[in-house]
C-alpha positions, 0 to 999 in steps of 0.5 A, a space after each residue: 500500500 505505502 509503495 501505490 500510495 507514494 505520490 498521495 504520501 508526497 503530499 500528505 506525509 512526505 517524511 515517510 521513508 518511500 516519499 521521503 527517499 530514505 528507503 529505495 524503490 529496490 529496497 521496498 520490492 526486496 521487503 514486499 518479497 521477504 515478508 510476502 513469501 515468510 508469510 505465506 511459509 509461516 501460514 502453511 507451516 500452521 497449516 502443518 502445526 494444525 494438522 490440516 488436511 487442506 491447508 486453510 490458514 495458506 489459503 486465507 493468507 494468499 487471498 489477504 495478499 491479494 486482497 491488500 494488492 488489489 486495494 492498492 495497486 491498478 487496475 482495480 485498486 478498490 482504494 480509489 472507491 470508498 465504499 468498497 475499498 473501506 470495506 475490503 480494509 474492514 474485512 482484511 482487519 477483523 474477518 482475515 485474522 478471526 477466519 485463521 484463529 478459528 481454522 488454527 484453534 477451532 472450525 472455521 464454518 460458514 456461519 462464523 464468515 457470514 458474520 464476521 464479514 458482517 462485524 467487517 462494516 463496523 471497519 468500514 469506521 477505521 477506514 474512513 477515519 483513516 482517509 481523512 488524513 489524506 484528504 489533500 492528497 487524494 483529492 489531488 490525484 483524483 482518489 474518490 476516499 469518502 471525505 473527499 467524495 462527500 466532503 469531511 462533514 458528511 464523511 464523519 456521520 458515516 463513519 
């Protein structure tokens, strides 16, 4: 996200380290690399720990990956719609970590994903809240967050 956010930071936060200059664009690929493929290892090397037969924890970890690429980075990047965009945020903070805690330490069932993507609108909240930060910036870049599609008067009683 920080890398796809770079010219929005530039703006906004430009002390930040890839705005900032202070970590390299071969450095910030390196990092994506290193922590993407630690974390899916460790995901399957729970996967082992559980005893799973099908590895659920590996799969929930790929779908997060891809699920934080696509809220960044184009063609889709489902930040540039607040709505939708918030609530992947949402879900990827509260339904991603309680769907592996319950296939590590219990069962993973449909009702428990219904409702924990459910429970994901109240992180539609900290996403907005989160977007009012970068107001300046995403409206410079044309990025539609909801206060600058509404206006951060409105924006604020959605949250």
């Amino acid at each position: 996200n920080d890398w796809y956010d770079r010219e929005i930071d530039a703006i906004n936060e430009p002390y930040r380290p890839i705005p900032s200059g202070a970590i390299s664009e071969n450095e910030v690929i390196t990092q994506i690399w290193v922590l993407l493929l630690g974390g899916l290892g460790l995901a399957g090397l729970l996967d082992v720990w559980a005893g799973h037969d099908f590895p659920t924890v590996f799969y929930l970890a790929l779908g997060g990956s891809l699920l934080s690429y696509i809220y960044s980075a184009p063609p889709l990047k489902l930040k540039q719609n607040g709505w939708i965009g918030n609530f992947a945020l949402g879900a990827s903070y509260i339904s991603l970590p309680w769907w592996a805690g319950q296939a590590l330490f219990g069962t993973l069932t449909p009702d428990i994903i219904v409702l924990t993507l459910l429970y994901s609108i109240a992180g539609l909240g900290i996403a907005i809240v989160n977007d009012f930060k970068s107001v300046e910036g995403d409206r410079a870049l044309g990025l539609q967050s909801l206060p600058v599609a509404f206006g951060a008067e409105t924006a604020k009683w959605i949250c």
